[in-house]
N, C-alpha and C positions, 0 to 999 in steps of 0.2 A: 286469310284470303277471302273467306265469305262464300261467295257461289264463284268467282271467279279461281281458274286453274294454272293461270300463268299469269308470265309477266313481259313485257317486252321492255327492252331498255333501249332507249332511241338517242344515239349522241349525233350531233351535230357538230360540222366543223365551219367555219365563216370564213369567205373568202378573205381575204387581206385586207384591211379598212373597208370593212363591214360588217363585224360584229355589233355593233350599237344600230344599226339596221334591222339585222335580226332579233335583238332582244326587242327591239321598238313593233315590228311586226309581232310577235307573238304578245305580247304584253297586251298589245291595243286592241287585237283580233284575232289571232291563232286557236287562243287555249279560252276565248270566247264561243266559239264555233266550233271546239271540238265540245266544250261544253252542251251545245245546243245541239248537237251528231249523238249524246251520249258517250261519248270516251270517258272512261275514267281514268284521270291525271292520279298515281298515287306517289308522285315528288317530282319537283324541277330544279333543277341547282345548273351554275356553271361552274369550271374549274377553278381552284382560287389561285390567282395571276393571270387566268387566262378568259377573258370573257368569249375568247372566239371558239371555246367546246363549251357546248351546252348538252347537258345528260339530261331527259327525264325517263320516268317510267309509269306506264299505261299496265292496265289489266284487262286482260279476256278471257273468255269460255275455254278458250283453244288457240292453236297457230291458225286454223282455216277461220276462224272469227277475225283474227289479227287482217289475214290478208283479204278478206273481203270489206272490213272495213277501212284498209289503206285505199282498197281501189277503188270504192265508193267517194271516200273522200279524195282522191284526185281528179275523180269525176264531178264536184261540187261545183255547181256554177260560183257560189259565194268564193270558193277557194283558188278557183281563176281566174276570176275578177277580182281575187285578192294578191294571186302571186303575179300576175301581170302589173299590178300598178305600183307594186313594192319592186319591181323586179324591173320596173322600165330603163334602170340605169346600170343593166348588167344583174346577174346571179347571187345572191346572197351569200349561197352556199356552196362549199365547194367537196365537202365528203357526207354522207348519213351511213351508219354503220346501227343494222337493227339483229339485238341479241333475245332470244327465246329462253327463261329463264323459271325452273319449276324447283318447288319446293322438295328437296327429298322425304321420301317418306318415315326416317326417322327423325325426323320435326315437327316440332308438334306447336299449334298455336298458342 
């Protein structure tokens, strides 16, 4: 895990015909801009048969790193001017479910 200590794992659920909305959003801009925030993406998959759960998972210092830079980045001009124009025809999403995820200490790298 390197310097970082945890891991969040962030699933998505997509409203009903709008899965390919949300894959198109993050694909083209999302995981651009989390790029450029400094997030580190340590995997992205969706569910196989289901493209409207999308899991990925991030690395932090900590959970209090986790939640200061969710609310950072909800405060993102880029990120409101980004969920506003994807978003102008209704919601993408309709569940986010965020798991806090530490390594036991009898595991070793």
């Amino acid at each position: 895990m390197g310097l970082f200590m945890i891991h969040e794992l962030r699933e998505y659920v997509a409203i009903p015909d709008r899965a390919e909305d949300l894959h198109r959003r993050f694909a083209d801009d999302t995981l651009t801009l989390f790029a450029e925030l400094g997030l580190q993406v340590d995997g992205f998959w969706h569910e196989t048969g289901n493209r409207a759960r999308i899991v990925y998972l991030v690395a932090f210092p900590d959970a209090e790193a986790a939640i200061a830079f969710w609310a950072r980045f909800q405060a993102d001009p880029r990120w409101l001017a980004l969920k506003a124009r994807t978003e102008s025809g209704g919601p993408l999403i309709s569940e986010i479910r965020s798991t806090f995820l530490v390594t036991p200490a009898y595991v070793r790298p």
